[in-house]
C-alpha positions, 0 to 999 in steps of 0.5 A, spaced: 399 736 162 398 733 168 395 740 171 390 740 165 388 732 168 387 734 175 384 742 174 379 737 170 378 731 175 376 737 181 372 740 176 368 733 174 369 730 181 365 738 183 360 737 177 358 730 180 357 733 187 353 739 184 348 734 180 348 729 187 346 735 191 341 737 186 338 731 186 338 730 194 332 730 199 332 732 206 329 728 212 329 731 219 328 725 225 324 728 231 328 724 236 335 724 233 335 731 232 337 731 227 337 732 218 339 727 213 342 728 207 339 723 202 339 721 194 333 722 191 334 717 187 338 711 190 336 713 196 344 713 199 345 718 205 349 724 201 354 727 206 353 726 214 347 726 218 347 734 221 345 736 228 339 740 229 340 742 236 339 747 240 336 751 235 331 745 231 330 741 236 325 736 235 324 739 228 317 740 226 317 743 219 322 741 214 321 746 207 325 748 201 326 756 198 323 757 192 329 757 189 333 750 191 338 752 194 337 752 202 332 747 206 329 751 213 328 746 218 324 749 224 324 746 231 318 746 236 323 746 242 329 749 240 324 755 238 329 756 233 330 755 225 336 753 222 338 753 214 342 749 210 346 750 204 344 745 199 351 746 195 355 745 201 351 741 206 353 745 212 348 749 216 349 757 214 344 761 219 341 759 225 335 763 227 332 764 233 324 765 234 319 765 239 317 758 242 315 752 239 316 754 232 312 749 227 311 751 220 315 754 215 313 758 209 316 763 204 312 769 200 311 768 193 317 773 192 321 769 196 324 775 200 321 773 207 319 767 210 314 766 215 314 761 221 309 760 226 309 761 233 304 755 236 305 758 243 305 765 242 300 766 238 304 770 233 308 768 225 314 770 225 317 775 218 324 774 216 328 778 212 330 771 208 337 775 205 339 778 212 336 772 216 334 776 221 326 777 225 325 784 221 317 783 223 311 778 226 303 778 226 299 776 233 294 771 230 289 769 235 281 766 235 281 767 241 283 768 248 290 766 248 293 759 250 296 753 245 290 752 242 288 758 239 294 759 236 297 758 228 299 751 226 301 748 219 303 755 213 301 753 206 303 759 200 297 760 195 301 761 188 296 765 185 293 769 190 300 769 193 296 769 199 298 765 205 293 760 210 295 757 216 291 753 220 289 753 227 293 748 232 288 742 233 283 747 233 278 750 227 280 756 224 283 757 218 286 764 217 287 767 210 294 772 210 296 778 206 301 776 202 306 779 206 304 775 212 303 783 216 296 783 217 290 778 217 284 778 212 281 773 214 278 767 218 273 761 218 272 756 222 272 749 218 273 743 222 275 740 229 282 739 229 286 741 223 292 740 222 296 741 215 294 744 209 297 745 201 293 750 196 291 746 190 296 750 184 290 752 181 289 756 186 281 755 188 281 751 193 285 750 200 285 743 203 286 742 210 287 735 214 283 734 220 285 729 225 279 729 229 274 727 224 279 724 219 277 727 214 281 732 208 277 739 208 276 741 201 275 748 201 274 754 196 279 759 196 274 765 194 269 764 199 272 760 205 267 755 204 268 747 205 265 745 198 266 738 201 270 733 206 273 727 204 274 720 208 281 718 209 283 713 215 285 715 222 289 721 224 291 724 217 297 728 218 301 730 213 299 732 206 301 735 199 298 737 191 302 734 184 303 740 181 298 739 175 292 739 182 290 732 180 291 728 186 292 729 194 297 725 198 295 724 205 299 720 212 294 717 216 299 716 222 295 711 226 293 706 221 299 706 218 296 707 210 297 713 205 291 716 201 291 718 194 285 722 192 282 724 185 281 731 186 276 730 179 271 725 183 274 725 190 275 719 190 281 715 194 286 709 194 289 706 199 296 705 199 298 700 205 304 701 208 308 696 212 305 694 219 306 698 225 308 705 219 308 710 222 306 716 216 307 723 218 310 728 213 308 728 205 312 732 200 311 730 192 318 731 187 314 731 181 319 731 176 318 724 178 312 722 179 313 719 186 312 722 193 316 721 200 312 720 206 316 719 213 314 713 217 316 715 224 319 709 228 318 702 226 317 697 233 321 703 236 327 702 233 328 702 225 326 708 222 323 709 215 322 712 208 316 710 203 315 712 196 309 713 193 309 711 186 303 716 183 301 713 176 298 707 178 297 710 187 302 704 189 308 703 194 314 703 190 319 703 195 321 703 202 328 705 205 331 704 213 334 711 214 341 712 215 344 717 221 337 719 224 331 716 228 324 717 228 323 721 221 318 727 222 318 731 216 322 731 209 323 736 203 324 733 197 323 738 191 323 746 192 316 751 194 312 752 189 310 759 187 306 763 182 312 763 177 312 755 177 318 755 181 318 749 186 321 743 180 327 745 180 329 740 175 322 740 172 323 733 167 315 734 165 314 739 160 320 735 155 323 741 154 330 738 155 333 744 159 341 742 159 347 746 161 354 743 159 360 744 161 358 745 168 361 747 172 363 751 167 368 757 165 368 762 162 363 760 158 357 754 157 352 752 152 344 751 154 340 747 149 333 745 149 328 743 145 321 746 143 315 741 141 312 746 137 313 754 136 312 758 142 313 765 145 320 763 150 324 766 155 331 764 157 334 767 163 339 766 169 338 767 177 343 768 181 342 763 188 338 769 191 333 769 186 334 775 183 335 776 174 342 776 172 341 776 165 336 775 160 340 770 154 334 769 149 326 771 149 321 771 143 317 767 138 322 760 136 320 755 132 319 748 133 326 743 135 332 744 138 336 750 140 342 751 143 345 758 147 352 760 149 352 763 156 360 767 157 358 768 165 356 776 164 350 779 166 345 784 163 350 790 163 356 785 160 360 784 166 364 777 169 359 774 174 362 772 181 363 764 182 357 761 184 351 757 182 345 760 177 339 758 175 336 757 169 330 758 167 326 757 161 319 759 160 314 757 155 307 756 153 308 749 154 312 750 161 318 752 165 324 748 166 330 749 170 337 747 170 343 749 175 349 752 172 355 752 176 361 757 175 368 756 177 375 761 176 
């Protein structure tokens, strides 16, 4: 009996570290080097703060893999990558790439990743199950020197085409979508910076710090449909997942911006006095978004969270165990497939999973608002499909399935986390299942 209470309390005590590290947020500071683990929700620190250093010193892109389960952080001096397992909070796999490495961004299939190269005008391609530099791309405008070369790298989920931006310069460079070769570029702007591809696919939006403005442009032409005013220094932006709103950092005048992208119209969100906004990265399951505030009066340094059903600071929090935060992960990249909200609570689907972790068997319940066609099936960390659990046409209500931890041919799975994911007509949705022998 008291074997049966202890295998219990590690598989709960594993159950409530699983679920604490789905809901966990990454920060990566700029002057401490360092990443920090925190809760989305309480906004805790999770675990110890992780050196960034050699390879992601000063880190400039901090992103998660479509898939949940790793956060690539790569650093502008370290001229490198790192990768963190999500599960066990340990870095796994440091990359070395070419000098100063400021954008990471994964294909839409997810096998590789891209990071480019301000320095040496090039993207690098990595093989994101080997974790090595299998291929790179020359980009370049023009005569090559630090200005000409590629900057921020954003996905667009239905083209599944990649944009990069140029580094404080005024192309925009559209990708094939194996990131090989260039289609296209335009120049758009003076001073370009981040950019986000609207989850509709139809325009690009490009901060430009130079003129202060977003730089909406229309995907199929490569035109600037419009160019909207935010405030000074706008740096760091990001799209809801439905496309009705952008959030801008406006580094030097300490304020967020929430623009309507029906009208164009923007509200200002005011943070503290001496706020230093960078990196924006919105959970949608949530409704929140997360922006890093640099370094208060050279010494404390901040979080803030947007709330965006009424565009109004929620809350702020003093970061824990980094200085100077300067970019943040908060929820997966979006791709075509809708992965990006790992544990999405929009759709009200209901997707649960218990036990979990579990062995041998778990059951998935969800509940349907009205009929519709469905698939259920299950990933491993990988992102390949394991097995298909359900599919087809399903009535209104609620619906539970058993998985026994076998595949499609019917053979025991390895220990592990899964993914599994339900698609809908209304929606998809996802849930982590954990499996212990």
């Amino acid at each position: 009996m008291r074997a049966k209470t202890l295998a219990f309390a590690a598989l709960l005590t594993l159950a409530l570290a699983a679920a604490a590290i789905a809901d966990t947020g990454y920060v990566a500071c700029s002057t401490s080097d360092s990443v920090v683990p925190f809760d989305l929700a309480t906004y805790a620190p999770v675990g110890s703060a992780l050196s960034l250093v050699p390879e992601a010193d000063y880190p400039y892109d901090c992103t998660m893999r479509p898939d949940g389960s790793e956060v690539w952080i790569c650093g502008a001096s370290g001229d490198g990558v790192v990768v963190i397992d999500v599960d066990t909070q340990l870095i796994t796999q440091r990359i070395d790439v070419w000098e100063y490495p400021n954008s990471i961004a994964f294909t839409d299939d997810g096998l590789h990743a891209l990071v480019s190269s301000r320095d040496e005008d090039c993207v690098a391609i990595i093989d994101t199950g080997t974790y090595a530099v299998v291929d790179s791309l020359l980009v370049s405008s023009g005569p090559s020197g630090t200005y000409d070369s590629p900057g921020q790298l954003a996905l667009d989920p239905v083209s599944q085409k990649i944009y990069a931006a140029d580094w404080y310069g005024d192309t925009l460079y559209e990708l094939a979508s194996d990131g090989l070769s260039v289609k296209d570029m335009v120049d758009i702007g003076t001073s370009l910076w981040q950019l986000v591809v609207d989850p509709d696919g139809e325009y690009v939006y490009v901060t430009d710090r130079a003129t202060n403005v977003v730089h909406v442009v229309e995907q199929a032409t490569l035109t600037v449909h419009t160019s909207v005013p935010v405030g000074d220094d706008p740096w760091g932006i990001d799209v809801t997942e439905d496309g009705s709103k952008l959030v801008v950092a406006c580094e030097d005048d300490s304020n967020v911006y929430v623009i309507d992208t029906s009208d164009w119209t923007t509200t200002t969100v005011a943070l503290e006095q001496y706020a230093d906004p960078r990196d924006v990265d919105i959970l949608d399951s949530e409704g929140f978004a997360f922006v890093t505030g640099g370094v208060l009066l050279s010494s404390v340094t901040k979080v803030y969270v947007v709330q965006l059903s009424d565009n109004t600071l929620k809350d702020s929090f003093t970061l824990v165990g980094g200085t100077n935060a300067n970019v943040i992960a908060v929820q997966p990249q979006m791709t075509s497939d809708g992965t990006g909200v790992v544990d999405h609570g929009l759709t009200g689907l209901g997707l649960s999973c218990f036990p979990n972790p579990f062995n041998p068997k778990t059951v998935l319940s969800y509940r349907l608002p009205t009929a519709s066609h469905i698939e259920l099936a299950v990933y491993d960390a990988s992102g390949r499909r394991v097995a298909v659990l359900d599919a087809g046409m399903q009535e209104p209500g609620d619906h539970q399935v058993t998985w026994l931890g076998r595949d499609h041919g019917g053979h025991e799975v390895a220990t592990g986390v899964y993914f599994v994911r339900l698609a809908t007509e209304m929606g998809e949705e996802s849930v982590k299942a954990v499996l212990l022998k």
